[in-house]
N, C-alpha and C positions, 0 to 999 in steps of 0.2 A: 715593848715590842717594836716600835716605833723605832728606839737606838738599835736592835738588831738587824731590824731589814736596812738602815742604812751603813751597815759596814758590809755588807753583799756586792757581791760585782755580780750583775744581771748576766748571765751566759750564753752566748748563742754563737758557737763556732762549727757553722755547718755550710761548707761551701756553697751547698745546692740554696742556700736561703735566697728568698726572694726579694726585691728590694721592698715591696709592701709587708715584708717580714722582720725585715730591720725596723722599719716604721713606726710600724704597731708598736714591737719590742722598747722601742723607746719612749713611743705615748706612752706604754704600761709602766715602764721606768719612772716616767716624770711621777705618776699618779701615787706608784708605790711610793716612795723616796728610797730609794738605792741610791748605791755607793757610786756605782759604775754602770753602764754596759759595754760586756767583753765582745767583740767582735773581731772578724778574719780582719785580716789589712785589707783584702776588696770590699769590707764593707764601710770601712773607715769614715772616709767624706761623708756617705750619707745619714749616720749616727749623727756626726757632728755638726748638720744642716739641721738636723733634728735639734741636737741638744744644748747649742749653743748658749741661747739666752737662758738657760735652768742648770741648776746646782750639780745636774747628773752630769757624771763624767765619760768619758771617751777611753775604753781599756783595747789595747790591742796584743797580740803574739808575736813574738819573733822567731824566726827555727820552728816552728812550731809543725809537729808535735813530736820531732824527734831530735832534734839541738842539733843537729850534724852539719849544721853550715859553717863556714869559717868563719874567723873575726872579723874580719874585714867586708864578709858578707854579714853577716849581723850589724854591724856598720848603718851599712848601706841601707838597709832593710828599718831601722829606725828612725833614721835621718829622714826617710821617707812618709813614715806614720806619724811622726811628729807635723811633718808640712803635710800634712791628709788631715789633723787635727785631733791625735792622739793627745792626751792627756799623762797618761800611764802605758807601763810598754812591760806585758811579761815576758819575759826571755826564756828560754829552753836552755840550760845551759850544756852544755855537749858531755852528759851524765854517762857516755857510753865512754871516755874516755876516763873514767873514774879513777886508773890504776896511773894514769900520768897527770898527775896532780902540778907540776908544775904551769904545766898547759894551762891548767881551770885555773890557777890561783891569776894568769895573765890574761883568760880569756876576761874574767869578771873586773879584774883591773882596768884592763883597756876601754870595757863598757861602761864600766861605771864613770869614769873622765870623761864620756863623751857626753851620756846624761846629763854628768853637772854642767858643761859647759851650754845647753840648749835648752831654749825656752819654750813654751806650747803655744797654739793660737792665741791662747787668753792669757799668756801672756805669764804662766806658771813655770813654777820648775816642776821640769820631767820628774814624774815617781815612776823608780825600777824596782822593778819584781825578778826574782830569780827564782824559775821553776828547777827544781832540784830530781825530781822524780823519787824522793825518798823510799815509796815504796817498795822500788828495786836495791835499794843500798842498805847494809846493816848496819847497824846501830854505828859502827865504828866509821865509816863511810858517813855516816847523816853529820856525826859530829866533824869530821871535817867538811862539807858542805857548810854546816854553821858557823863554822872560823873561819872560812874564806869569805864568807858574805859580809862577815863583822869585820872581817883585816879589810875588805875593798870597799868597803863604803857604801853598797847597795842597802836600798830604804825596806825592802821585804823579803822573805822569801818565803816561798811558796812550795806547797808539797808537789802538786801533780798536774800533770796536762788533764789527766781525769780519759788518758787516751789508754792507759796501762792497766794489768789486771787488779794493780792492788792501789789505793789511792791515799787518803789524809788518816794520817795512825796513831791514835792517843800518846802511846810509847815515844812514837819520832815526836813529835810536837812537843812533847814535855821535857825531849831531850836537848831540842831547840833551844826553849823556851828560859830554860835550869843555864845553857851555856850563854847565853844572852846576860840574862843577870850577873854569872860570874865575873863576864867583862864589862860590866855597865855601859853596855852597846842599847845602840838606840834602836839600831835592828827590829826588824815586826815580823812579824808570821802571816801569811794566807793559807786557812785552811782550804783545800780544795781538792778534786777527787774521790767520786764515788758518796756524796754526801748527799741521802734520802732522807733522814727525818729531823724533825726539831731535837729528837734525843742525841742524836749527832753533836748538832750544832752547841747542843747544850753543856757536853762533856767537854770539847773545843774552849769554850766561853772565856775560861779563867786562864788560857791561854793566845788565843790569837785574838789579831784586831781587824783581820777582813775574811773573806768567806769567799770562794768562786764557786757560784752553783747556778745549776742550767736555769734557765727563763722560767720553760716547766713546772720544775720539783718548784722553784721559790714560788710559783700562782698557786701551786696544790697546797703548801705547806700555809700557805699566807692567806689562802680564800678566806674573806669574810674578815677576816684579823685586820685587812686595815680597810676596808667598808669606810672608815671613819674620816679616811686621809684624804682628802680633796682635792684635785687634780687644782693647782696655782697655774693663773697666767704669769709671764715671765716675759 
């Protein structure tokens, strides 16, 4: 139990959130041991005042939640949560442009070079996430999606904003997962979108290495389960 809650990115992408909301979000982070906590960019800095000295990381959105900004505004926009003291950066890829694939093969090119070249507050290399929106893209679609993440060099990708009506899909995952292997790409998956129960998580398992799920569903799903895990000073 213990290695599952720690590949979870803690989710809390709600504008209206308050800063005693991120706060909490974060004590409850440390207590659980999660992967992450995912926050807007305006809540950035103050996750990372939180979670500096502790294991838990700093996850933010780019474009988010609908990819439509340009490269150059994606750019800017990371460059920025990096010095806010992002650790990890998901991206939105501009999924609505699906049919001009040349675009996406250079959007993700351009982004990933800029990743490798910047460091985090503590002093890490950037991990990129590439939110694909799978849901909306069929099979034939995911699998390019998957060979452009493996051609560009991005460390994950990720099914869904979790903002659309269809989210994380055993079928796309496996189809990921299967293309991955054929190219002995180092590639990882983030399940994420629409995930309510441990049976979820559980069919996911033998395929992804992270999880994006709201604060929420992870205290409901987790109540009591980790009782055990002791809140560390750090």
């Amino acid at each position: 139990m213990k290695e599952l809650i720690g590949q979870i990115d803690y989710t809390l992408l709600d504008q209206f959130a308050l800063p005693e909301e991120i706060i909490e979000v974060s004590k409850r982070a440390i207590i659980l041991g999660v992967k992450s906590v995912c926050v807007l960019p305006q809540h950035v800095k103050l996750a990372f005042d939180e979670l500096i000295n502790t294991p838990v990381l700093v996850c933010s959105v780019v474009s988010f939640p609908d990819g439509e900004a340009t490269i150059e505004a994606k750019k800017a926009e990371i460059v920025q949560l990096i010095q806010s003291g992002a650790d990890e950066i998901d991206i939105v890829w501009n999924y609505k442009k699906i049919n001009e694939r040349s675009y996406l093969e250079l959007e993700l090119k351009e982004l990933s070079i800029l990743c490798k070249s910047l460091k985090t507050k503590r002093g890490e290399s950037v991990i990129m996430k590439v939110i694909v929106e799978s849901g909306l893209l069929s099979i034939e679609e995911t699998v390019f999606a998957t060979l452009t993440c493996i051609k560009t060099g991005v460390d994950f990708i990720k099914t869904s904003t979790g903002k659309v009506e269809v989210g994380a899909e055993l079928c796309k995952i496996e189809k990921m997962k299967e293309l991955i292997q054929e190219n002995a790409s180092s590639l990882q998956i983030k399940a994420s979108g629409g995930i309510r129960t441990l049976q979820q998580i559980q069919s996911f398992k033998p395929f992804v290495h992270r999880y994006g799920i709201g604060y929420k569903t992870v205290d409901q799903l987790f109540e009591g389960k980790s009782a055990n895990y002791k809140s560390q000073e750090y």
